[in-house]
C-alpha positions in Angstrom: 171.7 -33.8 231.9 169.6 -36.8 231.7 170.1 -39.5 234.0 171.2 -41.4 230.5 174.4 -38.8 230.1 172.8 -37.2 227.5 172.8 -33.2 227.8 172.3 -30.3 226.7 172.4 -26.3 227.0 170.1 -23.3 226.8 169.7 -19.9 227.4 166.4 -17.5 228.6 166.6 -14.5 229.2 164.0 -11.9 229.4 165.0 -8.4 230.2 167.5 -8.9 233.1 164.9 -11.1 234.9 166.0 -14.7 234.6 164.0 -15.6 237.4 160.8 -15.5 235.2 162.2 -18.3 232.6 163.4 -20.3 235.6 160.2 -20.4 237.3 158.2 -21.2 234.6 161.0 -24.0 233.6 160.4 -25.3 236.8 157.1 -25.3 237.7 155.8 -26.3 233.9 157.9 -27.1 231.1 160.3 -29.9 233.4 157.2 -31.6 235.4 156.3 -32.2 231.6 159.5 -33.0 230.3 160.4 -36.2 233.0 159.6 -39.6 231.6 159.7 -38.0 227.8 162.6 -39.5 225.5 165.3 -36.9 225.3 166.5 -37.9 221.7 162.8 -37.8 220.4 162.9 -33.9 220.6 160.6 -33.5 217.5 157.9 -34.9 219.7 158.7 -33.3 222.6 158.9 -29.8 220.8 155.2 -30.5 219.1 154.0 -31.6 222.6 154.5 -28.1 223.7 153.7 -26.2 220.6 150.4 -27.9 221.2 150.0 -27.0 224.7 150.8 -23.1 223.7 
């Protein structure tokens, strides 16, 4: 949930260990993600296709 109201939902999982996805949610994709505008997602998903 953005600080905007705007939200959305997800699922990762990988092999009965969610804590992988979480982690690397948190320690990479999100630090990227604040400041980006969340109804521009075509920029935001060719940001990270870039970056992989």
């Amino acid at each position: 949930m953005t600080d905007q109201g705007i939200y959305g939902l997800g699922d990762a999982a990988l092999n009965n260990r969610e804590t992988l996805p979480a982690l690397y949610l948190m320690d990479y994709l999100i630090p990227n993600l604040i400041g980006m505008d969340p109804r521009n997602s075509e920029d935001i998903w060719q940001f990270f296709k870039v970056l992989t």
